[in-house]
N, C-alpha and C positions, 0 to 999 in steps of 0.2 A: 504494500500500500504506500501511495506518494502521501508525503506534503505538503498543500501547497498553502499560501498566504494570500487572503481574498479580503475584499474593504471592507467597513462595516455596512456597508448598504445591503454589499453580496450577502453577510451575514443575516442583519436581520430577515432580507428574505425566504434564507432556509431555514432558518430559526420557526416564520410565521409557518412554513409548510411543512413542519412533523407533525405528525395524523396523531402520535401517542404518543406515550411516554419510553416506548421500545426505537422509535424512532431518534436518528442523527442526520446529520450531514448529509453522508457518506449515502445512506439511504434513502435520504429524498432526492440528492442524482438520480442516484442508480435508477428511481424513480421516474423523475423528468427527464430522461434518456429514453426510459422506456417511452412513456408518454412523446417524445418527438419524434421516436422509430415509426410510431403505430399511424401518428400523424401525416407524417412522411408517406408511409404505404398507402396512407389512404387517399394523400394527394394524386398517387400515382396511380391508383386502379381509378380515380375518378379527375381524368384530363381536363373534362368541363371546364374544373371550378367551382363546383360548387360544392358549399360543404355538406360533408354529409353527418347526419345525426350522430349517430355513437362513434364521430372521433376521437372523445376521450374516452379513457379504460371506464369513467362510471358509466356512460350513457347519457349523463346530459349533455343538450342542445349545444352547439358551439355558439351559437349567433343569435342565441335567446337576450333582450336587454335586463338588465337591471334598473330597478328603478329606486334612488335613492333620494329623497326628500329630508331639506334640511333648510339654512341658510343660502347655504348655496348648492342649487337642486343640478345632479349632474344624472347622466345616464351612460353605464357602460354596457358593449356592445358584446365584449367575451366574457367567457365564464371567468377565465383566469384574473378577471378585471373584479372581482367581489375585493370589496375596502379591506384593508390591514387592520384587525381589529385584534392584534396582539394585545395593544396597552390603553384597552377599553375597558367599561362598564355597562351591562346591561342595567338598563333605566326602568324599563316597561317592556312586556313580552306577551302574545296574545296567539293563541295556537287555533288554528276555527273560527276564531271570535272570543276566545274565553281567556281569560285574564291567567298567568303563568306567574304565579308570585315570586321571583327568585330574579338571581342575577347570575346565576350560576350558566356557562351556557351549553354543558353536559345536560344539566336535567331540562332547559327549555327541549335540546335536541330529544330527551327519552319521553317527553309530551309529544313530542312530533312522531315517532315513532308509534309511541300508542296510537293515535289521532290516524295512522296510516295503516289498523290493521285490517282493512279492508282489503287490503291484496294480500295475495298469499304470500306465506312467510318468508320460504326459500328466492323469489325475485326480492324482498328487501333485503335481505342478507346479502344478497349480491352486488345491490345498490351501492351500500352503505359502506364507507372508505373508513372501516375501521376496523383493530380486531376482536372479531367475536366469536365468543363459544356458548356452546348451549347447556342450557339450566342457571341455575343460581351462581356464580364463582365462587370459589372462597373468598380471595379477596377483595371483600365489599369496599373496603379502600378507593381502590383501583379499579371497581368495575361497577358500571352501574344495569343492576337487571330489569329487564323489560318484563314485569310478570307476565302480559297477555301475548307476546309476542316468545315467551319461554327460551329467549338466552342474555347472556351480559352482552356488554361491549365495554372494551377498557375508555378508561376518560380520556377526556378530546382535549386539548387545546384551543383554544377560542376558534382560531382559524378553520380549523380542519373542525369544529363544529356547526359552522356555518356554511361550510361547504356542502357536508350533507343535509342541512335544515334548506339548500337550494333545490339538491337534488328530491329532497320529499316535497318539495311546494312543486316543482315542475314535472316531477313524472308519478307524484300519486295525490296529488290536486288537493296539499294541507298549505291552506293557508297561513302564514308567518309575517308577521309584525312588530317586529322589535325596535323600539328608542335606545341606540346607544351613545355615551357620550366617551370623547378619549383623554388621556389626560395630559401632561405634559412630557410622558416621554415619549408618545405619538411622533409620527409622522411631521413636519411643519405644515402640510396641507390639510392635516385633521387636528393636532390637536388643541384641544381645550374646547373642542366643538363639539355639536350635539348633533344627530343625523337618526334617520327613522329608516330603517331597512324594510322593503315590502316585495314579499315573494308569493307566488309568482310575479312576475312583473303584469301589473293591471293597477286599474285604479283604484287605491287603496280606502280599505273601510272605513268610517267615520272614528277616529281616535279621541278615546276622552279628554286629551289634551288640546286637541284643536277647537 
C-alpha cells in the first residue's frame, strides 16, 4: 500500500463519504473507482448520451434535481451534488408528514426505512448503502434495528445517511423533510446557515415553520 499526501479539501471529502464506521480512505476509492469503472461502461454501451438510470451501484436517478430551500435556494442537478452535511445539525425532521423528534440522522434514516416497508425486504436491503445483517445485533451500540423490517444496519454518518434517506424518497416514494442548520466548521458556502432539505424533489409540504 502507497502513501500518499492529499489537501485538506481532498480530505474532508473522503472523510464526508465513509458509509460507517468500518469504512476509511482507502475504501471509499476503492469505492469511487468502482463507481467510475461502472460509469465508464455505461457510457460506453450507451453512445447516445444519455444517461441511463442505475449508473450508480445504488440505482438512483443520475439526473434527478434536488431541491434545497433556504436563504439562498439552489438546485443541484446530480446525485453526487447532495450538500456536505458533515458538520451539521438536524433542526426538524418529518418522514410522510409526521414529525421525527430527534436530531440524530441514523434514527431519522430507521423512520425512513420503517415508512418504506411496503416493498419487499430483500430490494431495500439492496438499496440501502450500508452494512446490514439480519435480526437484532449485538451490538446495539453500533447498530441500529429495524424491528418491522427484521435486520440492523450499523450507524451512518450524517452523509452517507442522507444519501440513503434520497434513495428511499426517490425509489420507494417516502417523503423527507428535514431543516438543517451547519455550524462553523462547515463549508464557507454553508456554514452558520440554515437550509430545508426536501426529497423527492417536488414541491415541498407546508412546514410548521413557514
Amino acid at each position: 500500500m502507497k502513501n500518499i499526501k492529499i489537501s485538506d479539501r481532498a480530505a474532508r471529502f473522503l472523510e464526508a463519504r465513509e458509509h460507517s464506521l468500518d469504512d476509511n480512505w482507502a475504501t471509499v476509492l476503492d469505492r469511487l473507482i468502482d463507481e467510475f469503472e461502472n460509469l465508464k461502461a455505461a457510457r460506453a454501451a450507451n453512445p447516445s448520451g444519455e444517461s441511463p438510470i442505475d449508473a450508480t451501484p445504488s440505482g438512483s436517478p443520475v439526473n434527478v434535481p434536488l431541491k434545497i430551500s433556504g436563504a439562498d435556494e439552489k438546485t443541484h442537478s446530480r446525485v453526487t451534488d447532495l450538500p456536505d452535511v458533515t458538520h451539521s445539525k438536524i433542526e426538524s425532521a418529518r418522514i410522510q408528514g409526521q414529525n421525527v423528534d430527534t436530531d440524530n440522522w441514523t434514527v431519522v434514516l430507521t423512520k425512513a426505512i420503517e415508512a418504506a416497508m411496503n416493498a419487499p425486504v430483500p430490494m431495500l436491503k439492496s438499496k440501502l448503502r450500508a452494512k446490514i445483517v439480519d435480526g437484532k445485533h449485538p451490538n446495539q451500540k453500533d447498530y441500529y434495528f429495524v424491528q418491522s423490517a427484521g435486520f440492523s444496519f450499523q450507524k451512518l454518518r450524517a452523509d452517507s445517511a442522507l444519501h440513503n434517506l434520497k434513495v428511499l424518497a426517490e425509489e420507494f416514494s417516502v417523503p423527507v423533510d428535514i431543516t438543517v442548520r451547519w455550524n462553523d466548521r462547515a463549508d464557507p458556502d454553508l456554514r452558520n446557515q440554515t437550509k430545508r432539505i426536501v426529497l423527492p424533489c417536488r414541491s415541498p409540504e407546508p412546514h410548521p415553520s413557514d
